[in-house]
C-alpha positions, 0 to 999 in steps of 0.5 A: 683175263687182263691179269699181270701177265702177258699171257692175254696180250699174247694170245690177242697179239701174236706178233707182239711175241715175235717182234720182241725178239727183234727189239732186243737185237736193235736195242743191243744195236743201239747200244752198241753204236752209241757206245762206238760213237761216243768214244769216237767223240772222246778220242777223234775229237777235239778237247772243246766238245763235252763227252762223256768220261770213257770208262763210264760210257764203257761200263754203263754200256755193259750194264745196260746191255746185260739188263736189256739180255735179261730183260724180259726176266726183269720186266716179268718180275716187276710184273709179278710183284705187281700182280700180287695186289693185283690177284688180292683184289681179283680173288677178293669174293663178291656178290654176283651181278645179272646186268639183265635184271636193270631196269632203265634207270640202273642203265645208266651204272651199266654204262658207267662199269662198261666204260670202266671195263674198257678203262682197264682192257686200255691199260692193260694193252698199253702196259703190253705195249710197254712190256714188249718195247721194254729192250728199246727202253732199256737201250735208251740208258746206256748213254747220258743224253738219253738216259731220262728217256729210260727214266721216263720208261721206268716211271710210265710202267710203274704207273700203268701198273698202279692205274691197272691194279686201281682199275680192278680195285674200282671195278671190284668197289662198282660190283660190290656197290652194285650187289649192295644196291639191288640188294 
């Protein structure tokens, strides 16, 4: 259920779907305003305030206008290259394992894969939330003083789709070492 797509986060969040919409139009916004006031810094200020060169600041805003328009087919692709190894590991076969069968002492690795189980169920709504903010994120590199906020965007999904791909590798390696075990 928690694969890399959105679908579950969808279907669990409804309103995530209908906000989107919204944060591509404030991000196109911001953009847009960022892109108004810092030309009024280059051109009704004075020459002692550092701005940034124009025709940088127009097209960046361009380029990043076109990337926060197409963004969900962008955050989707990343989403599908992920999911690759993602559905390597999920479709991996496994011995089957009947939790009603511990005893008190396997009790204990219950727990643990339970934790597990909410470990990843953590990540993947946090990878959602990163997923349909994705435009606020993009709207934060148009412009030079905020550009490392889009950077750090860019470095937090990539690393909460690794951390969910490694979660279900470790609960692959938790069934399969327990299938072992009671064997």
């Amino acid at each position: 259920a928690l694969d890399c797509n959105m679908d579950t986060f969808k279907r669990y969040f409804p309103a995530a779907s209908a906000m989107y919409e919204i944060f591509i139009w404030t991000a196109i916004g911001l953009v847009l305003l960022n892109l108004v006031w810092q030309l009024y810094r280059c051109y009704g200020a004075g020459f002692d305030i550092d701005t940034e060169n124009p025709t940088n600041l127009v097209v960046r805003s361009v380029i990043f206008l076109l990337l926060i328009w197409y963004c969900d087919d962008i955050v989707n692709l990343a989403l599908q290259i992920g999911g690759t190894p993602y559905n390597w590991i999920l479709d991996s076969n496994l011995p089957g394992v009947q939790f009603g069968d511990f005893n008190s002492v396997l009790l204990v690795l219950a727990w643990n894969y339970l934790k597990l189980l909410l470990e990843a169920a953590e990540r993947y709504v946090v990878l959602g939330v990163l997923v349909f903010t994705a435009p606020l994120a993009f709207a934060m590199g148009a412009a030079r003083g905020t550009n490392n906020i889009f950077k750090s965007w860019c470095r937090m999904f990539g690393g909460q789709l690794l951390l969910l791909i490694m979660n279900a590798w470790c609960l692959k390696l938790f069934v399969n070492m327990f299938g072992e075990f009671l064997a």
